[in-house]
C-alpha positions in Angstrom: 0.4 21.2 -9.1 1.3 24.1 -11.7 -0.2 27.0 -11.2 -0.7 30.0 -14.2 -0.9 33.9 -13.0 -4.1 35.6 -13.5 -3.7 37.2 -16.7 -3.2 33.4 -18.5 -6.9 34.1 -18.4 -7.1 36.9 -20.9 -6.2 34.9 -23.9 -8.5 32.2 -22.9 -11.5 34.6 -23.1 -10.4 35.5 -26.4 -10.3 31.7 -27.5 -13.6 30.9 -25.8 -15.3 33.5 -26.2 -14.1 35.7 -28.9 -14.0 38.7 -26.4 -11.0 41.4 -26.4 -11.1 43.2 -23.0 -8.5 45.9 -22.1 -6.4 44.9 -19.3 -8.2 47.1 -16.1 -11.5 45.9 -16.6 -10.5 42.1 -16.8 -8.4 42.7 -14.0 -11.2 44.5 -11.8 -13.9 41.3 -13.2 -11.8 38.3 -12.9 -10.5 39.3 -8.8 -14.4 39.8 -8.5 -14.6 36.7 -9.7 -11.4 34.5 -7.9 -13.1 36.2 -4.7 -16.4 34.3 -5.2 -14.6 31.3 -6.0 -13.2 31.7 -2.5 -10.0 29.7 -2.8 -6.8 31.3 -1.9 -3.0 29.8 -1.4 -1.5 31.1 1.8 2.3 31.1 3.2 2.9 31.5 6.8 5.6 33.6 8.0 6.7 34.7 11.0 8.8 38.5 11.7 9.6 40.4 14.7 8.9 44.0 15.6 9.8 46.7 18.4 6.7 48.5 19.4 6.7 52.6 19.2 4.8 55.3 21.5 2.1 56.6 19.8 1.7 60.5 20.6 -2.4 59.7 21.5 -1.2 56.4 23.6 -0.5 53.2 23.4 2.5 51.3 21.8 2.2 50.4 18.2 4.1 48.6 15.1 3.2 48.5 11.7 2.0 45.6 9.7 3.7 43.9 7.2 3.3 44.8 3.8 2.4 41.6 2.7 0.0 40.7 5.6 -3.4 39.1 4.7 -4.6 37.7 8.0 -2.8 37.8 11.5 -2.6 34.3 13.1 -1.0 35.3 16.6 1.0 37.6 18.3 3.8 37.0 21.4 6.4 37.7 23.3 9.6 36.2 22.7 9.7 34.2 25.9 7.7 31.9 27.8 4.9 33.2 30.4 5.4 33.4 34.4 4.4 34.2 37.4 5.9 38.1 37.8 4.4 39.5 41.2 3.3 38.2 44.5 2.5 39.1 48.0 4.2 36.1 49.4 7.5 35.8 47.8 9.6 37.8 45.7 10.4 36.8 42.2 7.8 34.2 42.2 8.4 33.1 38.4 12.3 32.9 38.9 12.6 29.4 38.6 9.6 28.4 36.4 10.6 30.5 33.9 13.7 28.9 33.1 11.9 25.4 33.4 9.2 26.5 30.8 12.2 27.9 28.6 14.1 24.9 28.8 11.0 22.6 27.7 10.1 25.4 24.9 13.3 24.8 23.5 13.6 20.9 23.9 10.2 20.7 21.2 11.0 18.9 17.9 8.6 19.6 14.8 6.1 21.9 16.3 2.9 22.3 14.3 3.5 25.0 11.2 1.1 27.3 13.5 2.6 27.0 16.4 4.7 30.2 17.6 6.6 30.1 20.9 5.7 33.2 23.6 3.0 34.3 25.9 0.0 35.7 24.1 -0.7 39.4 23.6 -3.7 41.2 23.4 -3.6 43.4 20.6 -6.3 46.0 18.0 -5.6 46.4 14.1 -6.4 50.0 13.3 -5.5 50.7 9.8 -2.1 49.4 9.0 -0.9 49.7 12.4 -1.1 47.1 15.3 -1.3 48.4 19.0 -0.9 47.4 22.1 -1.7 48.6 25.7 1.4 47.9 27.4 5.2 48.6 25.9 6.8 45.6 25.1 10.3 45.3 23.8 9.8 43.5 21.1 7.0 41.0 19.6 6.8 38.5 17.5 3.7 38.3 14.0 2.6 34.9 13.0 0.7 36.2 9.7 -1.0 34.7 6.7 0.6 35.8 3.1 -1.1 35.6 0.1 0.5 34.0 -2.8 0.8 36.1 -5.1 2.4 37.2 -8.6 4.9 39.9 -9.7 2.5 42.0 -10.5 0.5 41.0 -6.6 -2.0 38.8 -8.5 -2.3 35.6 -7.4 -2.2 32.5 -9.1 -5.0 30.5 -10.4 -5.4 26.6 -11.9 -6.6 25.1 -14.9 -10.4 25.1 -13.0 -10.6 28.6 -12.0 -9.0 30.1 -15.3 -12.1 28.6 -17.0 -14.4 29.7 -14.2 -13.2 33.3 -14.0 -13.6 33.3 -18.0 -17.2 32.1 -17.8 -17.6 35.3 -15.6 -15.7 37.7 -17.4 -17.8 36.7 -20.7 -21.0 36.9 -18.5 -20.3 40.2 -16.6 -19.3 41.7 -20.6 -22.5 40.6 -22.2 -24.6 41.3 -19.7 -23.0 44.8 -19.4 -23.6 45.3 -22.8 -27.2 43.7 -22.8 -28.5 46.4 -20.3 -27.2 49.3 -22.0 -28.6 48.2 -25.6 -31.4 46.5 -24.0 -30.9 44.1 -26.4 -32.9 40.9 -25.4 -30.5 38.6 -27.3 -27.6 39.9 -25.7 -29.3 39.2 -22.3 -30.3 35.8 -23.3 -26.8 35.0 -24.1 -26.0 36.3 -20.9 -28.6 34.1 -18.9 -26.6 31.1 -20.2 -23.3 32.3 -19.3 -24.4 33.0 -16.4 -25.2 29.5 -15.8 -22.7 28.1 -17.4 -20.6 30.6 -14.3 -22.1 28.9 -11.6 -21.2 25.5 -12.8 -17.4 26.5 -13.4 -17.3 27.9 -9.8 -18.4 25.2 -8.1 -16.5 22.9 -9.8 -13.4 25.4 -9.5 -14.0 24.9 -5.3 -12.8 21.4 -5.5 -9.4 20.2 -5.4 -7.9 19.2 -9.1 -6.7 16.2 -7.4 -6.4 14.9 -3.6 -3.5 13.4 -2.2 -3.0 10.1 0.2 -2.9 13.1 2.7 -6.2 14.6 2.1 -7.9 11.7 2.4 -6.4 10.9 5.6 -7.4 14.3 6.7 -11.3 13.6 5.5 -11.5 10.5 6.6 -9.9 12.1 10.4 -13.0 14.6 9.7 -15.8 11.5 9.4 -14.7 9.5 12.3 -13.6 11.9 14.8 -15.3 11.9 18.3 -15.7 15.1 18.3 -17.9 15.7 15.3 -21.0 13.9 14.6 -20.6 9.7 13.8 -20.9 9.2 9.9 -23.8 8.2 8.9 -25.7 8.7 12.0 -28.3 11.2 13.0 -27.6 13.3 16.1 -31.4 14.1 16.8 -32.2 13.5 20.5 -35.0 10.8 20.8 -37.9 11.9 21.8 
């Protein structure tokens, strides 16, 4: 479905509204306002990194520059057995086993990264790590976003983030004029806001695929029977 970037908005405010806002305080009011709408369009990608010494300890790389959220991080090969007091090279041959069945997978889940786990701690815009691997592998959440790092927005939110750009203007301007007009003008807005965003939260349209996924949702086992009460009897 077509998406517009953020700034389609601007022009609509003027249409709707017949406000003219310079360009760094709609920017600043309408990713106030995307970010209480709450939706957001992800990619997932996947890169590889080679962990450095950190003078005060530790091994570290540095994030993406494009990172929003960190799904996993591994190692580039499959987990085994490395010591024991019994035998030596205890994971010799199971390691080539679990290799060979890592690579024999067809169409893994889009989340799904190969490797052991690593334990790892974000600090800043650096990852560490308490041991020096070689190398490790980032399964990370990107933002889609515009040219100018804005993201992009659909027919819903552009009139939601409007309604809240024309509401966050006049009530601005109420409070400093005390103006009791202005404020009641705002009060509706403001309503008129709340309405937009929660109708900006649903889909524009659901495919044969998200229905299969809601109806998955309503009859699993594992959640609660639909239609049923899960009350204990007394």
């Amino acid at each position: 479905m077509q998406k517009e970037p953020l700034y389609s908005v601007l022009p609509l405010l003027d249409e709707l509204y017949g406000i003219e806002m310079d360009e760094d305080q709609f920017e600043t009011l309408a990713m106030i306002a995307y970010k209480k709408i709450g939706n957001k369009d992800f990619k997932i990608k996947i890169t590889r990194a080679f962990p450095q010494p950190d003078p005060c300890g530790g091994w570290y790389v540095c994030k993406p520059c494009d990172v929003d959220l960190i799904e996993a991080i591994t190692l580039p090969f499959e987990d085994a057995q490395e010591t024991s007091n019994i035998i030596n090279y205890p994971g010799f041959y199971t390691h080539d086993v679990e290799e060979d069945i890592e690579w024999q997978k067809r169409m893994p889940n889009e989340l799904y990264l190969r490797g052991k786990f690593v334990k790892y701690k974000e600090l800043g815009d650096k990852i560490y790590f308490t041991e020096p691997f070689p190398m490790v592998q980032i399964m990370y959440k990107s933002s889609y976003l515009d040219e100018d790092e804005l993201p992009y927005i659909n027919s819903k939110e552009q009139n939601a983030i409007a309604a809240y750009c024309a509401y966050s203007y006049y009530y601005r301007k109420g409070i400093k004029t005390k103006d009791s007009a202005t404020m009641q003008i705002a009060a509706s807005l403001k309503t008129d806001w709340l309405k937009l965003c929660s109708e900006a939260r649903v889909a524009e349209a659901l495919s044969q695929n998200d229905m299969n996924e809601i109806l998955d949702t309503q009859v699993s086992w594992d959640r609660h029977n639909f239609g049923r009460t899960s009350k204990p009897i007394k």
